[in-house]
N, C-alpha and C positions, 0 to 999 in steps of 0.2 A: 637847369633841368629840375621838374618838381620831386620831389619824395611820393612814392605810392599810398596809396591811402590805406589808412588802418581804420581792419576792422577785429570785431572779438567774436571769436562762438565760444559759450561758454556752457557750464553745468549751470544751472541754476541753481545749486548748494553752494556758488560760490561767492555770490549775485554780492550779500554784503561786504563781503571780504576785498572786493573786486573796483566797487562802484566808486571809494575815494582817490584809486588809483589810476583812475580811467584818463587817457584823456579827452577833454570836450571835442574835439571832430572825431574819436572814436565810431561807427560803427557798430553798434552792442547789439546781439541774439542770444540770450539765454532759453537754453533747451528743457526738457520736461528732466526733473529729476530720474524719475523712472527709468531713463534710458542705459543706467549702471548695470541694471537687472534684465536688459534683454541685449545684449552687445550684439546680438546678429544685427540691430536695426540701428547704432550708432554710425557706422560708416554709411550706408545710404541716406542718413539722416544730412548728417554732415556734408554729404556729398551735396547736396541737394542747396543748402545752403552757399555752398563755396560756389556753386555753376548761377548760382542768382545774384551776387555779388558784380557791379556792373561795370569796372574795372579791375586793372590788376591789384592788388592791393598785397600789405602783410597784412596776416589772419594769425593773430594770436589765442590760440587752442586751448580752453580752458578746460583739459581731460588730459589721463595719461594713455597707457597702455590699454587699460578697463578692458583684462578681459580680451583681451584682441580687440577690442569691438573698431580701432581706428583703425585697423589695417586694413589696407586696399584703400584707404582714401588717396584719391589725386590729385596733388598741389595745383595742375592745371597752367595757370596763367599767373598762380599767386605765389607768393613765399610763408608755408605757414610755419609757427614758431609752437613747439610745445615743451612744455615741464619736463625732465626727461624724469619720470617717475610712472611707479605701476598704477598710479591710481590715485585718487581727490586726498586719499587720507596721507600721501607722502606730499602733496602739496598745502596741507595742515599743519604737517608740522616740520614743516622748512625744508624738506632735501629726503632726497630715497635712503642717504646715509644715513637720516633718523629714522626714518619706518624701518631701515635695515636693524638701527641697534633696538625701537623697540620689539621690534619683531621677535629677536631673538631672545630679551630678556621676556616676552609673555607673548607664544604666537599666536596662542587661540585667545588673542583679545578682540571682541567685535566694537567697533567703532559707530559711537553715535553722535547726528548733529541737529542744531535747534530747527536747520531745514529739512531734516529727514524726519525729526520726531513732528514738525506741524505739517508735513505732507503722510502723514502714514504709514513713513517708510521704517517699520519696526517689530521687532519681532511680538510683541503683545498684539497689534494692531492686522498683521498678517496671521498669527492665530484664527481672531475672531473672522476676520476675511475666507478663511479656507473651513472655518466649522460650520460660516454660512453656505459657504458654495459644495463641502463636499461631508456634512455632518463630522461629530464630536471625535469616531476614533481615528479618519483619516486624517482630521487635521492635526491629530497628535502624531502619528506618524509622519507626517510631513512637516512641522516644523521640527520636531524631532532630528530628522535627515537634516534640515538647513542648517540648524543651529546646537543642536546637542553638542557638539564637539568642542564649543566654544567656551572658555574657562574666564571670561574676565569681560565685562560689561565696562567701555570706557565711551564718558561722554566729552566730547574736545569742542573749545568754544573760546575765542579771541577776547575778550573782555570779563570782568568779576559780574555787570552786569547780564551778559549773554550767557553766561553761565548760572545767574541765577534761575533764569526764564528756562534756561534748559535741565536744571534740576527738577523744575516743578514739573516739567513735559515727562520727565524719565523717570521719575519716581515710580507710578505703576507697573511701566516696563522693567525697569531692574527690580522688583520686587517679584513679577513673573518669571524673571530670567532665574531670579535666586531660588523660586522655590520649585521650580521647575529641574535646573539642571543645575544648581548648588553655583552660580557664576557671579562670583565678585565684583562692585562695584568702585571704580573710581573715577575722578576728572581729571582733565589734561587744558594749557593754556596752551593756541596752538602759535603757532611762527610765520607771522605771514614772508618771510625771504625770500623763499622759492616765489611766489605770486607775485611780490614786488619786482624779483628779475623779469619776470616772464612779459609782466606790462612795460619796463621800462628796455627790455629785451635790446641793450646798448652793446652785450658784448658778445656777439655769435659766437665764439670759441670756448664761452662758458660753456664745461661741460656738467652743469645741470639742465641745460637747456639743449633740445633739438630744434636745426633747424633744417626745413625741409625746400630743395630748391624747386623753381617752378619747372614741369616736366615730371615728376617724379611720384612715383607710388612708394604711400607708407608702410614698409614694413617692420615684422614684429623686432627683426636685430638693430633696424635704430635706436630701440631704447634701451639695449639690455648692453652690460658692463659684464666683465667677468666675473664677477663679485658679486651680480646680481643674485635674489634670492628666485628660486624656483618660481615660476607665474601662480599665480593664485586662479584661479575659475571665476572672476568676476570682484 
């Protein structure tokens, strides 16, 4: 009897982290970053993907919770496998246990990465985005709202290399962030563990991993533990 074929959906913020671990009959769809920021449109996304897939296959899901944004998807015909984490930055840095413990020791820290700061996806860069489309004092109101609240500017990045390249991207954003709303800057070396289970996805009773059987909609209490910390908005 064959083994089903594997395939990947992934974020595309995780594309490098991801691509050494792959394997060559793999399957690989990396998605638009952007789709953290509008979670109504991840599950139709995904779904879409999963009903194109031309067999039944494992679909190893490279997204957490995001927001809701997976739920309601429908495993269908396949078995999909996900991080059981709220989101890209607990699969950073190895396990929801660690986004649990750093969370609590700094929660308002906003996370940045070398694929979020070269796609745009930044708080300096979303400024100037919104003083073009809606002039100088709504956009201060409005990133205001998104990000004021946030006490701590962290840039996380798998290598001394990737982290160089991603100091030089962030420097004028944490220099914005600082003088804007007083937010500290530091970096973090992240943990690929969680990523490396999730591709070698060997032990379904690991419970950092979900796995979803075919027939089944995802919902939001498959990922959450009692321990869990309250959902974030995105």
């Amino acid at each position: 009897m064959t083994s089903p074929a594997t395939a990947v959906l992934s974020c595309r913020v995780l594309q490098d982290l991801l691509e050494p671990l792959l394997p060559d009959e793999a399957e690989v769809t990396y998605l638009d970053y952007g789709l953290h920021t509008r979670p109504v449109e991840m599950a139709p996304t995904l779904q879409r993907h999963l009903d194109a897939l031309p067999e039944p296959s494992t679909v190893l899901v490279g997204y957490g919770l995001c927001g809701n944004g997976v739920v309601g998807v429908e495993s269908g015909p396949h078995t999909l496998v996900f991080p059981r984490t709220h989101d890209c930055i607990g699969m950073m840095l190895g396990s929801q246990q660690r986004y649990e413990e750093e969370f609590y020791a700094e929660p308002g820290t906003y996370y940045l990465t070398r694929g979020w700061l070269e796609s745009g996806d930044d708080p300096l860069t979303t400024y100037h985005r919104y003083e073009e489309d809606y002039g100088t004092v709504r956009a201060e109101r409005l990133i205001d709202k998104i990000y004021g609240s946030y006490r701590r500017l962290r840039v996380i990045a798998f290598s001394e290399e990737e982290m160089e390249r991603s100091r030089q991207l962030a420097a004028p954003v944490a220099q914005f962030c600082r003088d804007r709303w007083g937010m500290a800057y530091d970096e973090y070396l992240g943990d690929p563990t969680l990523l490396e289970k999730l591709i070698g996805a060997a032990d379904v009773d690991d419970p950092d991993l979900l796995v979803v059987p075919p027939g089944t909609t995802v919902t939001q209490e498959m990922f959450l533990k009692d321990e869990d910390l309250p959902l974030r908005s995105g």
